[in-house]
N, C-alpha and C positions, 0 to 999 in steps of 0.2 A: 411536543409542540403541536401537535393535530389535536389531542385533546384538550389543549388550551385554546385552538383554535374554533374546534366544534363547543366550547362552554362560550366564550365570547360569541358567536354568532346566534346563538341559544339567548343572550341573554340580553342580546342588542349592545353590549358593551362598545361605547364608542374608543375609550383609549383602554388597551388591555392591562391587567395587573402586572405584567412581566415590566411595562416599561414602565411603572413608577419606583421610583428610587427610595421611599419609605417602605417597598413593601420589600424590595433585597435588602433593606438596611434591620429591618424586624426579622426576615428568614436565617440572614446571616448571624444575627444573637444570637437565635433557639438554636440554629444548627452546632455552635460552639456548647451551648448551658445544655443541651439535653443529654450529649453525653453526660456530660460533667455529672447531671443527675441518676441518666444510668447506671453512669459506673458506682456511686454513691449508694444505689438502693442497693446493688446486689454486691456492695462491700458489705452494708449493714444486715443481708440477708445471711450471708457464710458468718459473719459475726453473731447474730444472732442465733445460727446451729452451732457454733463453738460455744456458745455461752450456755446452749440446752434449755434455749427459752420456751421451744415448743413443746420440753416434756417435763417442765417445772411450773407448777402455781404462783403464779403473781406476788403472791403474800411472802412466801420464799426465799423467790427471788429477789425480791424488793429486803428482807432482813439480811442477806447474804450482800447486798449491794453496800446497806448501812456499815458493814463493819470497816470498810476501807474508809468512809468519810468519818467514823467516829474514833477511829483510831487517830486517826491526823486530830482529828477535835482537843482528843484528851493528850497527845505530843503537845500541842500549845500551851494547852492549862498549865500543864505540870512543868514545863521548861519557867514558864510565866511565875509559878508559887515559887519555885527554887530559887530563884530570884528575886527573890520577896516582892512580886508587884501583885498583890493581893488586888487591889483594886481597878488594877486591866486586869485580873481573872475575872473579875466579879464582874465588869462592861463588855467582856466576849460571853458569857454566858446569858447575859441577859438579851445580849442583839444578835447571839442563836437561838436555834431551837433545840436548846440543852431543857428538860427539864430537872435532873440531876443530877451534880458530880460529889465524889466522894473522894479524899485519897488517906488512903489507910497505910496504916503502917505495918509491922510485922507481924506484928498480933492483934490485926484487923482493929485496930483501934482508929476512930476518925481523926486525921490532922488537920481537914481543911474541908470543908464540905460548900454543897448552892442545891439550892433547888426552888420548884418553881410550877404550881399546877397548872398544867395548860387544858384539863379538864377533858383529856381525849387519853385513849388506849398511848402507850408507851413501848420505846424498843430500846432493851436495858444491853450495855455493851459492857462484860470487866476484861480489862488489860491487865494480863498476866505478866508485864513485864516491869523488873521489879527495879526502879529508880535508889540511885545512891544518894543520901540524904544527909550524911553523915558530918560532910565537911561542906556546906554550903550554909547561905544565909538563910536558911526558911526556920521563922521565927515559930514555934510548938506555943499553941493557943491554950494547951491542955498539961497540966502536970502529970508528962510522963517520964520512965526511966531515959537515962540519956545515954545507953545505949542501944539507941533505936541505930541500924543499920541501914536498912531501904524500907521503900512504899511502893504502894500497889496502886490502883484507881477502878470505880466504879463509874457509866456514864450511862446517863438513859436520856432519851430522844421520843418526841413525839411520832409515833404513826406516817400523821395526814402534817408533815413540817408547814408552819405558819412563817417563818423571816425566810428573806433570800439568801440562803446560803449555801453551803455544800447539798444536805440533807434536803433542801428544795429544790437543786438541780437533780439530785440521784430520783428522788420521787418525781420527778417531771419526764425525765426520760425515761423510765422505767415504765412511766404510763406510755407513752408516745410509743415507746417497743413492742409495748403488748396491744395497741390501739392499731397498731399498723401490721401485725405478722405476718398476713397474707396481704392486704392492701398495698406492701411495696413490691410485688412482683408487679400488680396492675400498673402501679407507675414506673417503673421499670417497663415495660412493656408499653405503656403510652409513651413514654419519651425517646423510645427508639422507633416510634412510628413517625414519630413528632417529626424526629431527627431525619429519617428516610425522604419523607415528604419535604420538608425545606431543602434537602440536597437537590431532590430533584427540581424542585422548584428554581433554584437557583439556576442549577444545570440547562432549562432551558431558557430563563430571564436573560440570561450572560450575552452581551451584546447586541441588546434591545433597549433603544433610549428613545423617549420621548419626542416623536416627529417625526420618527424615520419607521421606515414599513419594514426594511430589508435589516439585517445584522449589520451594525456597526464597529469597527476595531477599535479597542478602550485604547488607551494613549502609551501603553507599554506592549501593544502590538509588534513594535520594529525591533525588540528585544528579542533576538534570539529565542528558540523555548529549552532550546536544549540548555542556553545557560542558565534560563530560570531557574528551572530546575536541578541545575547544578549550586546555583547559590542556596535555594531554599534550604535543600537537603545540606550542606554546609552549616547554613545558621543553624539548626536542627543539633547538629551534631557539637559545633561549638557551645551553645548554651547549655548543654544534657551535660557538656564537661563542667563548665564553669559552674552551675551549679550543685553539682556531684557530691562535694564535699557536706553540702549543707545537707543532705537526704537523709544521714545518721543520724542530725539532731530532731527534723522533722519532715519524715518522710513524706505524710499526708500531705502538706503544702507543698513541696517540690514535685510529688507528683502532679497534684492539681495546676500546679504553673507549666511543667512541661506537656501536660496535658493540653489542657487550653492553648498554648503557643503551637504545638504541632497542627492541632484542629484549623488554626485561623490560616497558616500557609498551607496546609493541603486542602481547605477550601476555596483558597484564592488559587491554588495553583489549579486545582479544576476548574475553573469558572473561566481560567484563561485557555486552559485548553480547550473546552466547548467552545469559546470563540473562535479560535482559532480553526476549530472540525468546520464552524457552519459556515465560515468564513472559504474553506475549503483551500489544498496543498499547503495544509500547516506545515508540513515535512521540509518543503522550500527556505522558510524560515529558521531552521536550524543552522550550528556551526557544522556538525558532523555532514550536512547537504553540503555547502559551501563548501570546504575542506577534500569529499568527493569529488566534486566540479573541478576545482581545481587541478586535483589528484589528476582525472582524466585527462584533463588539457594538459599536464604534463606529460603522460603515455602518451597522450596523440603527439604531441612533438616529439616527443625523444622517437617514438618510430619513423618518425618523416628523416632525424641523423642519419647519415651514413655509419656504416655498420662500425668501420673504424674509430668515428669520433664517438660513437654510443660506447665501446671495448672503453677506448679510453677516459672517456667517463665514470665508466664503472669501475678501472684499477684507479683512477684517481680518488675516490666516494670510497674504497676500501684499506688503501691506503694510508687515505687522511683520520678512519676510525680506528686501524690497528695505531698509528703513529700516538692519537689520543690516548688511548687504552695502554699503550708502554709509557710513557710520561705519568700515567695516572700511578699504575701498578707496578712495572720492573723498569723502574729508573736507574740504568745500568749501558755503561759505555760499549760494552762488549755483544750484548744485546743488540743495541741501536746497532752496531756495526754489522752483526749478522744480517738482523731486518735488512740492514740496506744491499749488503749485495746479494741478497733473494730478490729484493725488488730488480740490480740491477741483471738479473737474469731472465725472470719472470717477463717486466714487463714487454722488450723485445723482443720474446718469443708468440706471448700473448696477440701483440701487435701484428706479426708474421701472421699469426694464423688466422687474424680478422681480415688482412688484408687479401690472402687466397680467397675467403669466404665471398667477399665481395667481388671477387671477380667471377667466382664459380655461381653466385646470387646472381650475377647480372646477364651469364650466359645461361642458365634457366629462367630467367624472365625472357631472352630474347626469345628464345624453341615454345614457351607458352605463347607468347605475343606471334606465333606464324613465320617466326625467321627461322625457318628450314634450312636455309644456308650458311646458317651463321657457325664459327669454327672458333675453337680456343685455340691459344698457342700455345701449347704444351710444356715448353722448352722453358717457359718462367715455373713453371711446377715442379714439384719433389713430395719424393714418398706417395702417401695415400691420396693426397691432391691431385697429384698425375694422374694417378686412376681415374679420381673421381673425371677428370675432365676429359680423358680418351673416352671413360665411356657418355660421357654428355655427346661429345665428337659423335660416337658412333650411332645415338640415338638422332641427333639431326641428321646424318646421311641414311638412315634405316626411315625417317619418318618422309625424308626429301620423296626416297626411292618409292613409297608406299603412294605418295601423293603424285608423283608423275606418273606410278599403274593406272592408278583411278585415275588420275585425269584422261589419259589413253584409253583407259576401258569405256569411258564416259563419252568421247568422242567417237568410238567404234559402234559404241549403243545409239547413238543419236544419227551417225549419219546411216548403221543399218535401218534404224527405223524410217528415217528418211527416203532411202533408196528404196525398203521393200513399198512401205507406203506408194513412192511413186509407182512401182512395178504396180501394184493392186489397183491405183485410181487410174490407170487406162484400162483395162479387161471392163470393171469397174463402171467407167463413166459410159462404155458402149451396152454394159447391162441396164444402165437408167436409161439411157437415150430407146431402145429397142423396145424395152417394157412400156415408155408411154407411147411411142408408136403402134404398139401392138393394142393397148389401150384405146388410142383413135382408132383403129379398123374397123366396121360396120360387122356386126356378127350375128346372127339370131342366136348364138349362146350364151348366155348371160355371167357365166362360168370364166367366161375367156377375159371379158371387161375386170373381175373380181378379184382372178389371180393377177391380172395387169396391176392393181392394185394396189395388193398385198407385195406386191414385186418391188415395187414403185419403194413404196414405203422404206422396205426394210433394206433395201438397198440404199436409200438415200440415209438411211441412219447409219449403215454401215460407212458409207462418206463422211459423213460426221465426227463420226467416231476414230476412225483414220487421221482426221483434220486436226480433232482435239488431243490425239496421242503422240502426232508430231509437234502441235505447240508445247504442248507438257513437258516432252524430252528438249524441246529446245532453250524454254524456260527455267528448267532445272538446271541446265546446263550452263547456261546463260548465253546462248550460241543466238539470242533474238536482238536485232536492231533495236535499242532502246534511243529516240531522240525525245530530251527531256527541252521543253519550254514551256513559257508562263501559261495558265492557263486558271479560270476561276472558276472555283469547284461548284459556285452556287449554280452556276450555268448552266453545269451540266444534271442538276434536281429539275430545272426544268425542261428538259430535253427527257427525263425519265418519265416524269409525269405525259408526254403526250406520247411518247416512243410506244411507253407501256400501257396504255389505256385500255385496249382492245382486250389483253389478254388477263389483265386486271378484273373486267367484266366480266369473260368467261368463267373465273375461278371466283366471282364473284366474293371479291377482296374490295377491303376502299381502304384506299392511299391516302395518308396525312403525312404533308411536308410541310417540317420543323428549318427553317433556317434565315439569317440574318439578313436584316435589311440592308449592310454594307455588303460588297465585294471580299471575296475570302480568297486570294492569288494563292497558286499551290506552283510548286515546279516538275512537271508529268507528262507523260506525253498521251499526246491524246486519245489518239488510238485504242493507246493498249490500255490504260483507264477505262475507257469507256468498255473492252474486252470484259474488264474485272467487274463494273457495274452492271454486265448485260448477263455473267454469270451467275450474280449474286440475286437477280431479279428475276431470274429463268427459276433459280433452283427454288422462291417466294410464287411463283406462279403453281407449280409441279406439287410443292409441297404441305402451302397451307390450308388452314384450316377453312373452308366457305364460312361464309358470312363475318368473315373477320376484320379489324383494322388492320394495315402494315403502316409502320410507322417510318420515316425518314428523316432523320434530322444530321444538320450541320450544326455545330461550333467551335467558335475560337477556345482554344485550353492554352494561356501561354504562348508559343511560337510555335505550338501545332495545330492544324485543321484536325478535328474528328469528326468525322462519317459515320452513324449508324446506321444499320438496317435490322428492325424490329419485326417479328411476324408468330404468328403463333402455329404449331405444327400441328396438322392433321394424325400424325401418329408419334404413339408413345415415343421419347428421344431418352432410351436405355442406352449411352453412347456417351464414350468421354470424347471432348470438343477438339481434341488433339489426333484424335484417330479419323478424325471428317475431312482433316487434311491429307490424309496417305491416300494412295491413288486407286483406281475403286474402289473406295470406301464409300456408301452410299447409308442416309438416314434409314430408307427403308428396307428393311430387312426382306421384305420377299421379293421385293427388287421387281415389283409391278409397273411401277412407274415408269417414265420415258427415263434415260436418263443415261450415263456412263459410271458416275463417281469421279470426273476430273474436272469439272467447273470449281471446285476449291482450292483442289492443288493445284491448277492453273494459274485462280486468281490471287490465291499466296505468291507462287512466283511471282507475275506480273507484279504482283505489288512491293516485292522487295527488290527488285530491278528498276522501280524507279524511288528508291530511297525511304520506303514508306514503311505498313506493318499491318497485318490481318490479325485481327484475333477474334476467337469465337468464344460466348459464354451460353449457356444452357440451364434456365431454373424453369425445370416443371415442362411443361410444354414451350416453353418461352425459349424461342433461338433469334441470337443476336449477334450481328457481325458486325466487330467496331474495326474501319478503315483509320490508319493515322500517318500523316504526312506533314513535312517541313512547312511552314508557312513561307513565302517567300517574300524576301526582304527586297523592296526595291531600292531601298537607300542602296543596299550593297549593288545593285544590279548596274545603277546608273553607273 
């Protein structure tokens, strides 16, 4: 298609060759006639080395060809004299090209002779086979003894044959063989280039009509392809039977017919497939897709049955083929009688042990689903079923016990951290309070102001950091006041935008917010949002790149809000996006930066405590934090 493309624009062609329908109707001919003709020369080429044309002289060949037509010549004559029709011999010989025949008798004496100068070289033929003469009508022109027994014949022939007869078809072909010995490879080989080219040609014309730019579907589109092709090959196969029989008396034509007929449906049957490829998911349009589809939809149902109607399904669908299968084959009362009380043993037991199934299925759905508490009742089970369900029992009360450790150890950890925390931020807050006093004092030491300072500082991080280890363990925990109300997310982009200005400028970043000209209702609470927002924008200040954009945008996806935060990193991010959530886990590796490593895990918690979702993606220097929350429905609210 592109080189018929790049030849048409080459050539200014305004309507291209693919869509005129005389030129598929001419490719389609020669693509059927060129085999026909290849197969043709390089029939007559092996023909030709059987016959040893290429190590035999013309002349030869050509007196070796005469004897089979002048043997049939001289069968006429001589049936025709015995018969006494002297006078049709005499009108075959002269409207051949006989120029002599002779028929002798035993003792070479002539009984009947013709001749006839044609004033050219001659090719003499004698038939040694010796006719019975005896008792037939052929009247003896000569006084001879009468017991003549049989005759013989002499016949000669012109060379260069003058009438159209035998002897002018053998000398015609005979040139043409010698005139072409090598020249039928060249066409042999031209007509399989012939033949390549129209295929392809076709192959891209197929489904390209006149007025239309794009690929059109011919009117046997909605035909299945797989049965196309299931009929084609069909006719294929019935016609090769039907006419089978004939192939004995003349093979060359039955081949040439099943030849040609195969050619015209596996052309059309490509010409439909290309359409269907450019047309694009031909595969849709088959039975075997359909039958698939189907197939499917029936799996997806039959798994939605319960376990017992699905059993009985299936002894019913096995049932009904063994019952087929003895009607078919052992139609026998005694038979049928066994089958039947197997079945009446089989199927209620079959059924018993579907029915445990689904009960022991339903109490490992609940222990997956979080019902820790949940208990079988033992007392309906027997044998290896009972097992199975004491030990399911014992794995809910082993998983209960596991989960109220942890939650106990979890509480122990939170409010130690709690308590020592407070223990720290009094000693603590009278170390910041004294440090900036000691800071204001009047001193000529310049030393004293410097470590006030340095004092200052890392003590107030160390409050910080205290601050953010008790939200962490309470977030985790989930031990923090969460009060969720309406609130619109868009509102708070711009609360970002002037909150964050200042420090935007110092890290000399520029802010681009992305978000909708409507109202986007979220249900969150404020606070602690905004918590999540002021961590996500701290660790954009800390970590990106100068002179970079940060990107911000809101939108609607469906019934959720998404939040991004776009930025580009100052250092390499050698770090899967999963590990940025564990708690000091910090992007930079040498941990220069201001920072702790829990502004992530904080704001993951925080955001899954009000119903929402953090996730973080990473390509190249590129870190992006997508926030996602419920959109909130006011219809439901009112």
């Amino acid at each position: 298609m592109k080189i018929l493309d790049k030849i048409k624009r080459k050539r200014g062609c305004k309507i291209p060759l693919i869509n005129k329908i005389w030129a598929k109707v001419i490719a389609f001919i020669l693509a059927v006639l060129c085999p026909v003709i290849s197969a043709f020369c390089v029939f007559s080429a092996v023909e030709m080395c059987r016959q040893n044309l290429y190590t035999t002289p013309k002349d030869n060949y050509l007196y070796s060809a005469y004897n089979g037509t002048a043997s049939n010549a001289t069968d006429t004559l001589v049936q025709l004299l015995l018969n006494n029709k002297t006078a049709e011999a005499e009108n075959f010989c002269k409207t051949h090209n006989i120029s002599e025949f002779t028929l002798l008798d035993d003792k070479s004496n002539a009984l009947w002779s013709y001749s006839f100068d044609f004033k050219s070289e001659v090719f003499t033929y004698n038939q040694k086979q010796k006719w019975d003469i005896k008792n037939t009508n052929f009247k003896i022109t000569k006084s001879i003894k009468k017991n003549i027994k049989y005759a013989t014949s002499k016949i000669s022939v012109p060379v260069i044959p003058i009438y159209d007869d035998g002897f002018k078809f053998v000398y015609n072909m005979v040139n043409i063989a010698y005139a072409n010995l090598y020249l039928i490879y060249f066409y042999a080989l031209v007509s399989a280039v012939l033949f390549i080219s129209c295929v392809v040609f076709l192959l891209c014309s197929a489904g390209h009509k006149k007025g239309f730019e794009k690929v059109q579907p011919s009117w046997g589109y909605k035909i299945p392809f797989d049965l196309i092709t299931a009929v084609s090959a069909l006719f294929v196969i019935l016609n090769v039977k039907t006419l089978a029989p004939e192939a004995s008396n003349n093979f060359v034509l039955y081949a040439l017919e099943i030849g040609v007929e195969f050619l015209i449906i596996v052309l059309s049957w490509l010409m439909s497939f290309a359409t269907r490829i450019k047309l694009g998911k031909w595969w849709k349009n088959t039975l075997i897709f359909r039958f698939l589809k189907i197939l499917k939809k029936l799996c997806l149902s039959v798994n939605k049955i319960p376990v017992i109607w699905k059993t009985a399904l299936l002894l019913a669908v096995i049932s009904l083929i063994e019952f087929i299968f003895l009607c078919a084959f052992y139609f026998n009362s005694n038979i049928f009688l066994l089958w039947f009380f197997e079945k009446l043993v089989i199927v209620p037991f079959t059924l018993y042990v579907a029915y445990n199934m689904k009960k022991l299925l339903f109490a490992g759905k609940a222990l997956a689903y979080g019902e820790h508490n949940y208990n079988i009742d033992v007392s309906k089970f027997h044998g290896d079923f009972k097992v199975h369900a004491e030990n399911l029992n014992s794995i809910s009360l082993g998983i209960n016990r596991a989960v109220n450790e942890q939650m106990k150890s979890e509480r122990m950890k939170t409010e130690l951290i709690t308590n020592v925390s407070h223990d720290i931020k009094t000693p603590l807050t009278s170390i910041i309070n004294y440090a900036e006093l000691i800071g204001k004092e009047k001193t000529e030491n310049k030393k004293i102001s410097e470590y006030s300072e340095v004092l200052t500082r890392q003590s107030t991080r160390l409050k910080r950091l205290i601050e953010d280890l008790v939200e962490a363990s309470k977030a985790s925990s989930g031990n923090l006041d969460i009060k969720l109300s309406p609130c619109n997310a868009d509102i708070i982009f711009t609360q970002i935008s002037g909150e964050y200005e200042e420090n935007l400028k110092k890290a000399d970043l520029s802010l681009v917010i992305d978000k909708p000209s409507y109202p986007v209702p979220i249900m969150a609470d404020g606070r602690r949002l905004w918590r999540v927002f002021d961590n996500l924008m701290n660790n954009i200040c800390k970590y990106s790149q100068p002179s970079t954009r940060v990107y911000l945008s809101l939108e609607k996806k469906g019934n959720e809000a998404v939040i991004s935060f776009k930025n580009t990193s100052r250092e390499p991010l050698n770090i899967n996006p999963t590990e940025l959530f564990e708690r000091f886990v910090r992007a930079d590796k040498s941990r220069n930066s201001d920072g702790n490593g829990l502004g992530l895990s904080i704001a993951k918690d925080l955001t899954q405590l009000q119903n929402g979702t953090l996730e973080i993606f990473i390509d190249g220097d590129l870190f992006k934090a997508v926030l996602t929350f419920p959109i909130l429905n006011k219809a439901k609210n009112i």
